[in-house]
DRENNU-307334 format. One record per residue (C-alpha): residue number from 1; residue in three letters; x, y, z. Coordinates in Angstrom, 2 decimals. Each point is the difference from the previous one (the first is absolute). Layout:
! residues N
PT   seq   type      east     north        up
PT   NUM    ala         X         Y         Z
...
! end
This chain:
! residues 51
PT   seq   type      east     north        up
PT     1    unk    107.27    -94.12     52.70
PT     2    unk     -3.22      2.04      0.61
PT     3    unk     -3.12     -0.96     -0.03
PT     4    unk     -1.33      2.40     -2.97
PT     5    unk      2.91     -0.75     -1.71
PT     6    unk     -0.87     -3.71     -1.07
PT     7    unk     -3.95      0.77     -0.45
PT     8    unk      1.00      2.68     -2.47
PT     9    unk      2.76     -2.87     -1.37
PT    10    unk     -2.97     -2.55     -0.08
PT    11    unk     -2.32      2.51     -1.41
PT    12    unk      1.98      0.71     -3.28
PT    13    unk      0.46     -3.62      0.07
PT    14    unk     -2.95     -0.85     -0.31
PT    15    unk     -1.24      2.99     -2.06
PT    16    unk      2.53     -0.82     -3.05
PT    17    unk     -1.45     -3.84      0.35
PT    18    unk     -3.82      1.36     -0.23
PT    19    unk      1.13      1.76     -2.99
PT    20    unk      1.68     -2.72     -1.91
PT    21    unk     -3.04     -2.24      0.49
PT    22    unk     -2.54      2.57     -0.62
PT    23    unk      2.31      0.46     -3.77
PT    24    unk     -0.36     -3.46     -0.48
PT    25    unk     -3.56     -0.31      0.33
PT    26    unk     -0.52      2.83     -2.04
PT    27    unk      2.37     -0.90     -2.79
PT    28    unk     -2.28      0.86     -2.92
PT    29    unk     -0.80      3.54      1.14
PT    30    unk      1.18      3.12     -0.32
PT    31    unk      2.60      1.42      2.88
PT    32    unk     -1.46      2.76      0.74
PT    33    unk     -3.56     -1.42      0.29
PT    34    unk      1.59     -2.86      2.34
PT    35    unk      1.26      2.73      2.28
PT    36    unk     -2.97      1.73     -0.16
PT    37    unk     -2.71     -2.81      1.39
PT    38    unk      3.08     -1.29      2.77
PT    39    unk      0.06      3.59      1.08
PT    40    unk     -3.90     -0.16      0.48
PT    41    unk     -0.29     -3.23      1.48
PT    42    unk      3.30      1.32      2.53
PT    43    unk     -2.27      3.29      0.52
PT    44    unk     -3.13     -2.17      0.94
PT    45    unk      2.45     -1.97      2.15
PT    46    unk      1.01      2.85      2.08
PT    47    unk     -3.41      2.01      0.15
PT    48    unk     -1.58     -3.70      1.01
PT    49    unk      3.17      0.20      3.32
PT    50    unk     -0.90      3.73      0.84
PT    51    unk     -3.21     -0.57      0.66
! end
């Protein structure tokens, strides 16, 4: 199997487990503000590897 292949396996792996965990933390707010402040903190995340 390719190399690429099982990072992008592990990566959706791992991305549907940070999502589950993030929805229970944040059980008593909205969805759509949830998925708002995990896109921000994902967006300072990647900003904070390009640089």
């Amino acid at each position: 199997m390719n190399e690429w292949l099982i990072l992008a396996i592990l990566d959706a792996f791992f991305a549907a487990l940070a999502t589950i965990f993030a929805k229970i933390g944040l059980q008593n707010v909205d969805s759509m503000t949830a998925t708002a402040l995990r896109s921000i903190v994902m967006m300072f995340f990647a900003v904070g590897m390009m640089l």
